[in-house]
N, C-alpha and C positions, 0 to 999 in steps of 0.2 A: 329675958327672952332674946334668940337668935334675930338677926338680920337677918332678913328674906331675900333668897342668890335673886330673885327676879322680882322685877320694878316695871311697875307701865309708865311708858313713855309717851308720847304724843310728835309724830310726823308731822310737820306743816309744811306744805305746798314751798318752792321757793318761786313760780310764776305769778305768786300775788293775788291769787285768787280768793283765798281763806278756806281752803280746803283742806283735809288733815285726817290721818288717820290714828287710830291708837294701837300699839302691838304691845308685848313685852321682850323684855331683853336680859340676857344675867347680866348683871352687874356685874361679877368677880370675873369673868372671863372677857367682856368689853366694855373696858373703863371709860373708852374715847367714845365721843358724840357718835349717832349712827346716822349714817347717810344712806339712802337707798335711793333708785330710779323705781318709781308707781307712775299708773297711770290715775290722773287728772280730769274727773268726770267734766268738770266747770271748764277748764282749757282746753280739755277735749284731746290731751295726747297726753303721752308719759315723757314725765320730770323729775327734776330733784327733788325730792322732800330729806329735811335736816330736822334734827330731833329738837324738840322739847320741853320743859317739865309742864305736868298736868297742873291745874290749876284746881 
């Protein structure tokens, strides 16, 4: 059976709060770690969140 192009990932907060979200991403098109700016219910403004793996 084929590899699946898309994978869930897990966002985690980097302000330390432990907050996180889960999206997906293709694999075959972004090999490198995903970085995004979200907003940060628990911090209360938008931050970095740095990927993941799901546990």
């Amino acid at each position: 059976m084929a590899k699946a192009t898309t994978i869930k990932i897990r966002l985690d907060s980097t302000a330390g709060t432990g907050f996180y979200y889960v999206t997906k991403k293709n694999s075959r098109t972004m090999s490198e770690k995903m970085t995004k700016r979200k907003y940060d219910p628990v911090a209360r403004k938008h931050v970095e969140f740095k990927e993941s793996k799901i546990k």
